[in-house]
C-alpha positions as CSV (number, residue, x, y, z in Angstrom):
1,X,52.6,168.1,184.2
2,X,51.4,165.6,186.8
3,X,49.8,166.1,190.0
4,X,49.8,163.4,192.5
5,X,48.9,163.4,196.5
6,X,51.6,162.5,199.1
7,X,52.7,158.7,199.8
8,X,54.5,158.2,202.5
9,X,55.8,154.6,200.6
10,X,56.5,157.0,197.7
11,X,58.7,159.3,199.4
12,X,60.2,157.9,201.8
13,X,63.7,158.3,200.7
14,X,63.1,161.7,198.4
15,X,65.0,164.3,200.4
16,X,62.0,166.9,199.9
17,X,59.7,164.6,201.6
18,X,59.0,166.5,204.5
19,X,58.1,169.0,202.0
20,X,55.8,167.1,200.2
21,X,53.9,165.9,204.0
22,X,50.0,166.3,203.5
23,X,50.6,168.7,200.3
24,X,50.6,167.6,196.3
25,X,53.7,166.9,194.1
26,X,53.6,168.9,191.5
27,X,56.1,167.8,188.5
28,X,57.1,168.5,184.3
29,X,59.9,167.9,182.2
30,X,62.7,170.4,181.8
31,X,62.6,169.9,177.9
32,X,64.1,172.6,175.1
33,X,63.6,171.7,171.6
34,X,63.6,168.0,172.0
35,X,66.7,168.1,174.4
36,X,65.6,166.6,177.5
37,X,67.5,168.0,180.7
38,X,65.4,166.2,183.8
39,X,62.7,167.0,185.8
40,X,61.1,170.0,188.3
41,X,58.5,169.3,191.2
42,X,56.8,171.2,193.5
43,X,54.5,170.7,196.6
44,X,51.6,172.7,197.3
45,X,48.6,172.4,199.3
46,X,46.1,169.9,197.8
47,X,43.5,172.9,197.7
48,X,45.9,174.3,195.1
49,X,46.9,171.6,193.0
50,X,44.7,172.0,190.1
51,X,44.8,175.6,190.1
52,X,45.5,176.4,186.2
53,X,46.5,179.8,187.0
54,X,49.6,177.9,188.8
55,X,50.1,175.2,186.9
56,X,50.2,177.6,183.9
57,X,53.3,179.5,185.8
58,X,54.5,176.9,186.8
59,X,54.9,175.1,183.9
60,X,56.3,178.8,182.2
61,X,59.2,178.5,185.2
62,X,59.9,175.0,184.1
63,X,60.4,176.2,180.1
64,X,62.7,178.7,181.3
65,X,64.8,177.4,183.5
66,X,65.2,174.4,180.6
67,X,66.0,177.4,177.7
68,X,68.7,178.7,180.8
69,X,70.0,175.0,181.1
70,X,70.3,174.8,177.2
71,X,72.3,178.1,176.7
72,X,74.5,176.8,179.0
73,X,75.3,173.8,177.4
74,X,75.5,175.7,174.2
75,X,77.7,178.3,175.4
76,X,79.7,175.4,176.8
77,X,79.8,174.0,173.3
78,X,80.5,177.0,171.8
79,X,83.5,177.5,174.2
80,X,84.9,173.7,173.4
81,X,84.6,174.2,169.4
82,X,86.4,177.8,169.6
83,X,89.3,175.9,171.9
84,X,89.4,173.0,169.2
85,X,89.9,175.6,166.5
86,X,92.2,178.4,167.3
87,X,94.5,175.0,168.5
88,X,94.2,174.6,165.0
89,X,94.5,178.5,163.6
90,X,97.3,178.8,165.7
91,X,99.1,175.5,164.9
92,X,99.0,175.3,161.4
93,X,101.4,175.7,159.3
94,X,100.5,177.5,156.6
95,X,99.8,181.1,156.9
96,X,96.4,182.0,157.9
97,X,95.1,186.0,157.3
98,X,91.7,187.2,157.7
99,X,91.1,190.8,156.2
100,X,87.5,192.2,156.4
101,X,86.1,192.6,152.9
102,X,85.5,196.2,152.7
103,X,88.3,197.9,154.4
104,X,91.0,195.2,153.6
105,X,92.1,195.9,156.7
106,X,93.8,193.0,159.1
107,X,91.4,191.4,161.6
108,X,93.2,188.2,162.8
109,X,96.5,186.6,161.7
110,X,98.1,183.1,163.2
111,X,101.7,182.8,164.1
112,X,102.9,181.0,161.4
113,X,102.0,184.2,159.1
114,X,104.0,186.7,162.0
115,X,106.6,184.5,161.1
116,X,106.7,184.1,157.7
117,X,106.3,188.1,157.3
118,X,107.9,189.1,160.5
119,X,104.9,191.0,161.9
120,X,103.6,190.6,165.4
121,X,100.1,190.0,165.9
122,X,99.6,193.7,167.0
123,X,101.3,195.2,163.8
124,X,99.4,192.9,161.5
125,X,96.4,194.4,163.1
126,X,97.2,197.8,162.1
127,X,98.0,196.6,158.4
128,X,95.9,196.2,155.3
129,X,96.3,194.3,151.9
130,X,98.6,196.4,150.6
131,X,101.0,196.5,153.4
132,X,102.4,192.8,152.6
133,X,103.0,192.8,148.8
134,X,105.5,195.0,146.6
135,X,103.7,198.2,145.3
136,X,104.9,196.8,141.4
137,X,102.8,193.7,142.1
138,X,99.6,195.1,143.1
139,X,97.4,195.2,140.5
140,X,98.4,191.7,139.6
141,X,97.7,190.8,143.0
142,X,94.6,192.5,143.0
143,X,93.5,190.7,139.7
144,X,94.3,187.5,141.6
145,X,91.8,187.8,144.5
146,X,89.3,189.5,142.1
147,X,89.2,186.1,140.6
148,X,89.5,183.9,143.6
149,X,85.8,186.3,144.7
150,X,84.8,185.3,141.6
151,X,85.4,182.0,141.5
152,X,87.1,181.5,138.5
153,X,90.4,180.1,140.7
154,X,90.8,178.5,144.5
155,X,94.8,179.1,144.2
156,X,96.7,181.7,143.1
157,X,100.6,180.2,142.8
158,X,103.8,182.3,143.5
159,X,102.3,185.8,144.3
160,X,105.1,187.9,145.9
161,X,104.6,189.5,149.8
162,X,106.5,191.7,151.2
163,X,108.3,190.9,154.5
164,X,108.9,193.8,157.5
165,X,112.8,194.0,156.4
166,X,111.6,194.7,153.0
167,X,112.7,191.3,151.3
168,X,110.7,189.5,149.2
169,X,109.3,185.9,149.6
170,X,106.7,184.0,147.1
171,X,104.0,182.1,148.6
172,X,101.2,180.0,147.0
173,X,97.9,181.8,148.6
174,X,94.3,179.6,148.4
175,X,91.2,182.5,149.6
176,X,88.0,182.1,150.7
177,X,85.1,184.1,152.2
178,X,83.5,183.7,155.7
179,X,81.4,186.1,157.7
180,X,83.0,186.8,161.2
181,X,80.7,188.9,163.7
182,X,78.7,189.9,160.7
183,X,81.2,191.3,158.5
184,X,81.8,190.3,154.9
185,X,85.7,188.4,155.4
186,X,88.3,187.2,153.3
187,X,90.5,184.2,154.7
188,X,93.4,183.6,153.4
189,X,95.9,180.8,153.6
190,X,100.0,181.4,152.7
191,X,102.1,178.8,151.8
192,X,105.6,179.9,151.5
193,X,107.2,178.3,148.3
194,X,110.6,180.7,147.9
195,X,112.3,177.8,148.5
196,X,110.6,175.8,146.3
197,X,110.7,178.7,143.6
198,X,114.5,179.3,144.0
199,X,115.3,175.1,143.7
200,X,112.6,175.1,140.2
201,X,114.9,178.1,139.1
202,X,118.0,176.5,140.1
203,X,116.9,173.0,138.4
204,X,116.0,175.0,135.1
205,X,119.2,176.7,134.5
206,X,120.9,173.3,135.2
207,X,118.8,171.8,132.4
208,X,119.5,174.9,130.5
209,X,123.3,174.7,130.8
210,X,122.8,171.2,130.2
211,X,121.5,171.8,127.0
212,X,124.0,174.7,125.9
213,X,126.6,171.9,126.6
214,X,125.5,169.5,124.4
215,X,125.5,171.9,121.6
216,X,128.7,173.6,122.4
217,X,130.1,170.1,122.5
218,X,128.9,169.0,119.6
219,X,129.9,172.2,117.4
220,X,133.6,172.4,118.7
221,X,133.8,169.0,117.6
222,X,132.9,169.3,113.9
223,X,135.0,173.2,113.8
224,X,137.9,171.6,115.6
225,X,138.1,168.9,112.6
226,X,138.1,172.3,110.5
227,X,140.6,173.8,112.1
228,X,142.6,170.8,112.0
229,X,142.9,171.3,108.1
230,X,143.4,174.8,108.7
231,X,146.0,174.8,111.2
232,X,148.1,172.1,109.4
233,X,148.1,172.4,106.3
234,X,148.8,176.3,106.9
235,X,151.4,175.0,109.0
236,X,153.1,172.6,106.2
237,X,152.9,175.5,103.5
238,X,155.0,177.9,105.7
239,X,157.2,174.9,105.9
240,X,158.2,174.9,102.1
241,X,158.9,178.6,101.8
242,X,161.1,180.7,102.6
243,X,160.3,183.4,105.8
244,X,160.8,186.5,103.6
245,X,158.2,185.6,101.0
246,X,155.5,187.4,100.8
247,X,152.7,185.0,101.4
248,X,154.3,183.8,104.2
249,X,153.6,186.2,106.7
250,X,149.6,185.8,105.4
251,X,150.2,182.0,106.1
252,X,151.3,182.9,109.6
253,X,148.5,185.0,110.5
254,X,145.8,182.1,108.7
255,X,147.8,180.0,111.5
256,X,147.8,182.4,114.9
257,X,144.2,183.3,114.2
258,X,143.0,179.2,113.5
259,X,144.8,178.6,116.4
260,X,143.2,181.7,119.0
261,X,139.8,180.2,117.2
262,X,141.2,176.3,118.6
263,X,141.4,178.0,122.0
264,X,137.8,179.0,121.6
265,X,136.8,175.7,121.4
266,X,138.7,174.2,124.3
267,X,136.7,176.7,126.0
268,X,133.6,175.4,124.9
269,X,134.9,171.6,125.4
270,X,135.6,172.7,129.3
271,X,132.2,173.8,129.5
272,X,130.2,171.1,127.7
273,X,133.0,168.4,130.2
274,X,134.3,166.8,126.8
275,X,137.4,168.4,127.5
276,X,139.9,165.6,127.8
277,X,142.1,165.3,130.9
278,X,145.0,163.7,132.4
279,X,144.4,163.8,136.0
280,X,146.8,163.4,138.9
281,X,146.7,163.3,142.4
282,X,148.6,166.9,143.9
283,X,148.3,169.2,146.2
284,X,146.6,172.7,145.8
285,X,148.7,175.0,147.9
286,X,151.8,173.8,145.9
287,X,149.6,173.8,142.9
288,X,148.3,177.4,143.0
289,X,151.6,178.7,144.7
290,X,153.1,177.5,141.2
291,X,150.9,180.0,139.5
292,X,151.1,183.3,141.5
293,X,154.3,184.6,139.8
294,X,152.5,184.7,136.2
295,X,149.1,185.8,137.7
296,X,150.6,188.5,139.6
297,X,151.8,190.2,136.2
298,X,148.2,188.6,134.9
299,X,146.1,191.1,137.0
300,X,148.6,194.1,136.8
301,X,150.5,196.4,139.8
302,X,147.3,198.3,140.6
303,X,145.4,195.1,141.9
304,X,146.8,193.1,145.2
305,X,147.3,189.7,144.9
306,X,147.0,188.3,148.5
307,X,147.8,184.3,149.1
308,X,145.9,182.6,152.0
309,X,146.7,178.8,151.8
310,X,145.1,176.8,154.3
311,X,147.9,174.9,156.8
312,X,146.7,171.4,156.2
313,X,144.6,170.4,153.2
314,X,143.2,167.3,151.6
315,X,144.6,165.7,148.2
316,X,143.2,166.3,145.2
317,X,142.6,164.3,142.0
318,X,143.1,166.5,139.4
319,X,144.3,167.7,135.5
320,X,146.8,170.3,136.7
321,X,146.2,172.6,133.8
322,X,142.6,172.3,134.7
323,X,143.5,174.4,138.0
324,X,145.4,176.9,135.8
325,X,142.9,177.6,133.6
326,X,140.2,178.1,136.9
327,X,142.7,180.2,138.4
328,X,143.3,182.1,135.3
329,X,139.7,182.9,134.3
330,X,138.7,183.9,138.0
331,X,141.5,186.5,138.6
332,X,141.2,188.1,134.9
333,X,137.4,188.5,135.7
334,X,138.0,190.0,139.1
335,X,140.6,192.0,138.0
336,X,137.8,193.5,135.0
337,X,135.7,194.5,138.4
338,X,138.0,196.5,140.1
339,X,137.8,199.5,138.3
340,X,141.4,201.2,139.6
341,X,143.3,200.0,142.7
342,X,141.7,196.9,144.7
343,X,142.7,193.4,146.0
344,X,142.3,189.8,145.0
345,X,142.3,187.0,147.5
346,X,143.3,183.7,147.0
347,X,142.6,180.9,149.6
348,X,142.1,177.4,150.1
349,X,140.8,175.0,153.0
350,X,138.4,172.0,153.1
351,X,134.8,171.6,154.0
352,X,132.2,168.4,154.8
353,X,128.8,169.5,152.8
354,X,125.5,167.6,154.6
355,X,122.5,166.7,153.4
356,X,120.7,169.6,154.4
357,X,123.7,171.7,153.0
358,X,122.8,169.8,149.5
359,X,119.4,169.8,150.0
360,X,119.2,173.6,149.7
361,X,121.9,173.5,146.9
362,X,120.8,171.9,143.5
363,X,123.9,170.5,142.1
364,X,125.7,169.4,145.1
365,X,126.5,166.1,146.9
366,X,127.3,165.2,150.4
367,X,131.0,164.5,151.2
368,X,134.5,166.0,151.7
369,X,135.9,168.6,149.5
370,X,139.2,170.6,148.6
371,X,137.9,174.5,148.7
372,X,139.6,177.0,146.9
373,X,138.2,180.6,146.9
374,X,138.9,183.9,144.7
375,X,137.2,186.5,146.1
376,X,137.8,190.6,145.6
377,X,136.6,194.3,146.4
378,X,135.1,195.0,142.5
379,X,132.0,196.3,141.4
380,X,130.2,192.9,142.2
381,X,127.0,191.7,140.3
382,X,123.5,191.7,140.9
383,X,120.4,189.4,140.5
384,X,119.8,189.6,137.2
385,X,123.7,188.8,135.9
386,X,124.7,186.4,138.5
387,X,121.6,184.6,136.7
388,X,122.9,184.1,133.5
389,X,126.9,184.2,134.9
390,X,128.2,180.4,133.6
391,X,126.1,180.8,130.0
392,X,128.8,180.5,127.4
393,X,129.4,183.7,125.5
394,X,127.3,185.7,128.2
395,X,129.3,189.2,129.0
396,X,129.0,192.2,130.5
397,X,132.1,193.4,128.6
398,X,132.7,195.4,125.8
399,X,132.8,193.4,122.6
400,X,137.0,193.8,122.2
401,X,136.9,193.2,125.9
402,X,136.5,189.1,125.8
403,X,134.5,186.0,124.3
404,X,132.1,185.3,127.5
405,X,133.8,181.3,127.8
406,X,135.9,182.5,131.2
407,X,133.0,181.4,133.4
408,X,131.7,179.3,131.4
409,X,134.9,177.4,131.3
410,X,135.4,177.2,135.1
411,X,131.9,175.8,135.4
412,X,132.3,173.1,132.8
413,X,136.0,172.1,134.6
414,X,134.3,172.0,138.2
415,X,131.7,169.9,137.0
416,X,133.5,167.2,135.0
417,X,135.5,166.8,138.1
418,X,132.1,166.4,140.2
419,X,132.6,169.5,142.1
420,X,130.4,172.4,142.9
421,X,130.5,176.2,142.7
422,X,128.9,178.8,145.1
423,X,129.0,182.6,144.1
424,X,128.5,185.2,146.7
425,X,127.9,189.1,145.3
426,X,126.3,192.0,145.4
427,X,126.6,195.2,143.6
428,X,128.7,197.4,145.0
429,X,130.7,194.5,147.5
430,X,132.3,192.6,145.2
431,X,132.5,189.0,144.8
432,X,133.4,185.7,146.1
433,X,133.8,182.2,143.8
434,X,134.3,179.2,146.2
435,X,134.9,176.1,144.0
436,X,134.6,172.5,146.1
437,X,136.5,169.6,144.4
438,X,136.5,166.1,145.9
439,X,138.5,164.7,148.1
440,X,140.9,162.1,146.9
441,X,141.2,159.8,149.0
442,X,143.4,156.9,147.6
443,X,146.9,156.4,147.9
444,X,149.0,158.7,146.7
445,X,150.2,158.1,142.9
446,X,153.2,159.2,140.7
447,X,152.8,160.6,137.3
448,X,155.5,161.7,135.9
449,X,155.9,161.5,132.4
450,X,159.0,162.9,129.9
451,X,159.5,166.6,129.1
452,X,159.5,167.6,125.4
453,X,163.2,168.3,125.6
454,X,164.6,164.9,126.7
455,X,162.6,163.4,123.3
456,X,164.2,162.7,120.3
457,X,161.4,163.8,117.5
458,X,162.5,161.8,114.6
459,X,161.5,158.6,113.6
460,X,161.6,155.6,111.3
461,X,158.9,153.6,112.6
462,X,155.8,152.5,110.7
463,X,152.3,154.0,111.7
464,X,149.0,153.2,111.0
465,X,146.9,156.1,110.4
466,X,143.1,156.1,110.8
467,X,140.5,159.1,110.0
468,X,137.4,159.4,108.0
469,X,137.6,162.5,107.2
470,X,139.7,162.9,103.6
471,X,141.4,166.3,104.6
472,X,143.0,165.5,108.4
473,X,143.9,162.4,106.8
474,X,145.9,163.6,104.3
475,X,147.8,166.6,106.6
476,X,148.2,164.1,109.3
477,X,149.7,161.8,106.9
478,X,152.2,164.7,105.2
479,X,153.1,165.4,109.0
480,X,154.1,162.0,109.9
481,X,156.3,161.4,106.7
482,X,158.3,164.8,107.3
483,X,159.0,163.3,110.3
484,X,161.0,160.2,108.8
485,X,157.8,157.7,109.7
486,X,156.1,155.5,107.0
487,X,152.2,155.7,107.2
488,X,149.8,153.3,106.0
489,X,146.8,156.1,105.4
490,X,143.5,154.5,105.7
491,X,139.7,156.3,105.7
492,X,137.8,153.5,106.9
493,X,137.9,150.5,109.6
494,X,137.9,148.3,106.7
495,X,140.6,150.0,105.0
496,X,142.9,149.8,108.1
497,X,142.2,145.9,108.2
498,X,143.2,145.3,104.4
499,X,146.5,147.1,105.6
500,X,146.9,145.4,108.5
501,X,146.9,142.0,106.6
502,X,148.7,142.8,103.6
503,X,151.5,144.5,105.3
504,X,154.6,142.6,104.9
505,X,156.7,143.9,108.3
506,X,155.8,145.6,111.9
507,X,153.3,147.9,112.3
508,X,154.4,149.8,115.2
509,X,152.0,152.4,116.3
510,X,148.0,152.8,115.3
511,X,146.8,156.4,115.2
512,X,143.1,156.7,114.8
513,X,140.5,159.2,115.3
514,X,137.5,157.8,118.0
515,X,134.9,158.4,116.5
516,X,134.4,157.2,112.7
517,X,131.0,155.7,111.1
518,X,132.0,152.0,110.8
519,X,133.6,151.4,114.1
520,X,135.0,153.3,117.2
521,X,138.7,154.2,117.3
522,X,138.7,151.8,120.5
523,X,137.4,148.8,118.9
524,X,139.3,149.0,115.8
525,X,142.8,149.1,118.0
526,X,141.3,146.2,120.1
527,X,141.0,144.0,116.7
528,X,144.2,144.7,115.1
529,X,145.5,143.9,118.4
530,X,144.9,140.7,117.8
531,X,147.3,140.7,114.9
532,X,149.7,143.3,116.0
533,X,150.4,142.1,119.6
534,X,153.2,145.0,120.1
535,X,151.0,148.0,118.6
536,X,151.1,150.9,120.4
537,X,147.6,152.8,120.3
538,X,147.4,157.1,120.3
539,X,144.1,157.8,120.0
540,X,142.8,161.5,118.2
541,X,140.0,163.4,118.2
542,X,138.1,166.8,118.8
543,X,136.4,165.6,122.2
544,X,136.8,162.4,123.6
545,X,133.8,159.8,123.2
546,X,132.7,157.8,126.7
547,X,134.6,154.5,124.7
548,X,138.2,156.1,125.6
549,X,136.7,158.3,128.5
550,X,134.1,159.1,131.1
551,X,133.4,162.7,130.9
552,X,136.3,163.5,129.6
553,X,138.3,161.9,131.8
554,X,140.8,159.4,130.0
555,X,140.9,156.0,130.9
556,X,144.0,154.5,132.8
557,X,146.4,153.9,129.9
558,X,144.7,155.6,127.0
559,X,146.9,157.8,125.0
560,X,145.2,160.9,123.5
561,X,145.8,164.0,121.4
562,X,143.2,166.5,120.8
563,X,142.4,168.3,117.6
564,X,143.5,170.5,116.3
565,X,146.9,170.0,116.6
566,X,150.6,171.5,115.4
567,X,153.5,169.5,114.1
568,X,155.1,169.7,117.1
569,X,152.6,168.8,119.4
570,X,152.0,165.4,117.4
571,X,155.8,165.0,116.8
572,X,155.8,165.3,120.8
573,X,153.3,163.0,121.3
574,X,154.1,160.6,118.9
575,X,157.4,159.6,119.8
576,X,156.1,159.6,123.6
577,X,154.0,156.7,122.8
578,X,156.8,154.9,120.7
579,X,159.3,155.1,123.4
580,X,157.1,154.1,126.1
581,X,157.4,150.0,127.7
582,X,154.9,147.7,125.7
C-alpha cells in the first residue's frame, strides 16, 4: 500500500482529482493468488493517512474485491469450457451415456445415443442399465463392465442394446469413470457396428460358400468320371441282351439310379459355377412364359400360379436351361411352404443397383439388371435358416423329401452369370427370391443350332480319342465303334501324337478329355492342329477347366460334352460336330 500527498502536476488529468484536493492517495494492488487484476485508491484526510486501523481495512476491501474479480473470471471460464464441451457431447458421433455408479440409473445422454436407441432425452432419464440391453445378455453384459471397472479391458466389442421398438443393434462400447457433482459415474461411449457385424457375417458365409464350392466342384468331378463307367458300360451290357432276361432289368435300374446320382452332381457343378454353359442372348418373358405349362402341373392344382411379366424388359445373356432349372427349384421349394392352398408369383422387371445399394450388399455390383422374382404366401423362414439357405445339402425337409442342392443350385447359376440374389422372409409371411442378372447389352445374336431329329447318328468317320483314365477310355471307345466310327484310343498326349503321325489317312474329329496329367485337352488339339488342319475338336470332361472356359462359361467356338454321358447324347453330339462347316 502507498501513501502519497496531493500533486496538483500529478493529478491533473486523474478524474478523482478533485477528490484527492488537500487530502492523501491512498493505493494497493487488486492481486489473487498471483493474478494481478489492477489497482484501488483512496483519498483521505492527511491526518488519516497512516492510520493502520485503516489501512488494515482498507487493504482487507482491496483482497476482496480482487477474490470477487477472480470468481468472476473463473465463473466466466467455467461457463466458456462447459460451452466448448457439451458442443462436443452433443456433436459427436458416437453414443455418449452417463449412468451414476450406484443406482445405474441414467443421468445424461447426447443425441447421437436418442438416436441410435430411439429414446428422447427425457425417457433416457427415467432409464437404467438394464433398460437398453436384451434380458438374455445381461449377465454377459454385466461381466463386461465389471471388467472395464476393473481395468482388465477399455473396450468391450459387439455387446447387444436394445432399441425402444424392441430390435436389436450391436454396438462396440469403450467405459470409463468420472465424478459428476460428486457422485461416483460411469461414461460410456456407443459405437454402433450392426452394420459392420451384418457385412463381417455376410463376408464369412461368402468365404464359406466359397469354400463348399471348391470341394463340391472338385468331388463331382472325380464321381462323374465314376459314373461315366457306370452309366456306359451298364448302358452297352443292356445293349447285347435281350429285354426279357433277367439281369436286364437289374442293369436298367444300375443305369436310372447312376444317372439320378449324375443329376446330383450337376447340382453340385451349378453351385461350385463349373457347370458348363451355352449362353444366348433371349428374352425372359418369352423365356419363363415357355415354362409355365410344365410348372403349373410342377407345383400341383392346390397352389396358384400367377404370371406378372414386366411390359418392357432388357436382354439377357444367358444358358436357357440355366433359367429352367432357377425357375424349377424356386417354385418346387415354394410350393414345399405352402402347406395346403396358396399362390406363387412370378414376375419380372429391371432395376439400376448404386453404389450405396452395393455398398450395403456384399456380393453385389453397380449396374443394370434383368429382375426376375418368385415370391409366395408359405410358411416363410426365420433368422436362423435363411442363414444357412444356399449351403449344399442344407434342408429343412424330411429325408425322402429332397437332397438340399435346389438352393444351392440357383445360387451357384446366379453367380457364374455375375448376378445377385436378395431373399426377403419371415416366418409366418412367406417369401420372396429376387434374382438380378446383367444386362446384355450387345447386339442381338442368333444361336440356333440342329435338333436331334434332323441328325443322322451314324457314321464312318475316323476319331481320335483322348482320356487318361483306362475305363472311360475304353466304354467311350466301344460307343464310338457301335456307331460305325473307327477310333484311334489313346491314354496319353504322347500316345495321341504317335497316332497322329503314324496314321495313314484323315483323322477327322479329336475327342479328348481337358484335363489329363501331361497336357491340357486344349493344347493337345492346338498341336495336332498343326498336322490335321481339318480336325474337328469336341472337348469332354466332368467340369470344364478355365483353358476351354471362364467359370464355366464356354468359349466362343468350343464344343463340349459333359460327363457322364449316354450313347445317345454322344451319338448326338458327335455327329453335330462332324457335320458342322470347318
Amino acid at each position: 500500500m502507498n501513501v502519497t500527498n496531493y500533486n496538483a502536476s500529478a493529478c491533473r488529468n486523474c478524474p478523482l482529482a478533485e477528490a484527492y484536493r488537500g487530502n492523501a492517495a491512498i493505493t494497493t494492488e487488486l492481486k489473487y493468488k498471483n493474478r494481478r487484476y489492477g489497482y484501488m485508491g483512496i483519498a483521505v484526510p492527511i491526518k488519516f493517512a497512516n492510520d493502520k486501523k485503516g489501512s488494515s481495512l482498507f487493504e482487507e476491501i482491496a483482497g476482496e474485491i480482487a477474490h470477487a474479480l477472480a470468481s468472476i473470471e473463473q465463473e466466466e471460464a467455467v461457463k466458456e469450457a462447459e460451452k466448448r464441451y457439451r458442443a462436443i457431447f452433443e456433436g459427436a458421433s458416437e453414443g455418449i451415456l452417463v449412468a451414476d455408479m450406484e443406482t445405474r440409473r441414467f443421468r445424461y445422454c447426447n443425441p447421437a445415443i436418442c438416436e441410435m436407441l430411439g429414446y428422447s432425452e427425457e425417457e433416457f432419464i427415467e432409464l437404467d442399465v438394464t433398460d437398453i440391453h436384451p434380458k438374455e445378455s445381461f449377465d454377459h453384459v454385466l461381466t463386461e463392465f465389471e471388467a472395464q471397472a476393473r481395468g482388465d479391458k477399455l473396450l468391450t466389442p459387439s455387446l447387444p442394446c436394445l432399441r425402444k421398438d424392441g430390435s436389436v443393434i450391436y454396438a462396440d462400447v469403450h467405459k470409463t469413470s468420472a465424478v459428476i457433482n460428486g457422485r461416483e459415474c460411469n461414461v460410456m461411449f456407443f459405437t454402433d457396428v450392426t452394420k459392420r457385424r451384418r457385412m463381417e457375417s455376410q463376408l464369412r458365409q461368402a468365404q464359406k460358400m466359397e469354400a463348399i464350392g471348391t470341394l463340391a466342384g472338385g468331388v463331382a468331378h472325380d464321381f462323374n468320371n465314376m459314373l461315366s463307367v457306370i452309366i456306359g458300360n451298364a448302358e452297352l451290357a443292356m445293349e447285347s441282351m435281350l429285354p426279357n432276361d433277367p439281369l436286364h432289368g437289374t442293369l436298367h435300374e444300375i443305369f436310372r439310379a447312376a444317372q439320378r446320382s449324375a443329376d446330383i452332381t450337376r447340382q453340385l457343378l451349378a453351385f461350385a459355377r463349373k457347370q458348363t454353359t451355352a449362353p444366348k442372348v433371349l428374352d425372359l418373358n418369352e423365356t419363363v412364359e415357355v415354362m409355365l405349362k410344365m410348372l403349373r402341373r410342377l407345383i400341383g392344382e392346390d397352389v396358384d400360379l400367377s404370371w406378372q411379366p414386366a411390359v418392357k424388359i432388357w436382354p439377357l445373356r444367358i444358358d436357357p436351361s440355366q433359367i429352367d432349372q432357377v425357375l424349377v427349384n424356386l417354385c418346387v421349394n415354394a410350393r414345399d411352404a405352402i402347406c395346403d392352398v396358396g399362390k406363387i408369383t412370378i414376375g419380372t422387371g429391371t432395376a439400376t443397383l448404386n453404389e450405396d445399394y452395393c455398398a450395403d450388399h456384399p456380393g453385389c455390383v453397380p449396374g443394370d439388371f434383368v429382375v426376375l422374382t418368385v415370391s409366395d404366401d408359405g410358411c416363410g423362414m426365420d433368422q436362423e435358416i435363411l442363414a444357412n439357405l444356399f449351403e449344399p445339402f442344407f434342408t429343412t425337409k424330411g429325408v425322402d423329401k429332397g437332397t438340399g442342392l435346389g438352393l444351392a443350385t440357383v445360387y451357384g447359376i446366379v453367380k457364374q452369370n455375375q448376378g445377385y440374389i436378395d431373399v426377403a422372409s419371415e416366418s409366418g409371411r412367406g417369401t420372396t427370391f429376387r434374382i438380378y442378372l446383367p444386362r446384355y447389352l450387345a447386339e442381338t445374336e442368333s444361336l440356333e443350332g440342329k435338333t436331334p431329329d434332323k441328325l443322322n447318328l451314324d457314321g464312318t468317320e475316323t476319331i481320335l480319342l483322348v482320356e487318361d483314365e483306362p475305363s472311360i477310355l475304353k466304354m467311350t471307345r466301344m460307343m464310338l465303334e457301335r456307331m460305325g466310327y473307327k477310333v484311334l484310343a489313346a491314354g496319353t498326349a504322347g500316345e495321341a501324337f504317335a497316332h497322329a503321325r503314324e496314321y495313314i489317312g484323315e483323322i477327322h474329329l479329336l475327342i479328348t478329355d481337358v484335363v489329363m496329367p501331361e497336357m491340357n485337352g486344349r493344347d493337345l488339339a492346338a498341336k495336332l492342329v498343326l498336322l490335321y488342319p481339318n480336325l474337328k475338336l469336341l472337348f469332354m470332361s466332368g467340369y470344364t477347366a478355365n483353358v476351354i472356359a471362364h467359370h464355366g462359361v464356354l468359349d466362343e467356338g468350343i464344343q463340349f460334352i459333359q460327363k457322364p454321358f449316354v450313347k445317345q447324347n454322344l451319338a448326338i453330339k458327335v455327329r453335330e460336330v462332324l457335320d458342322e462347316p470347318k
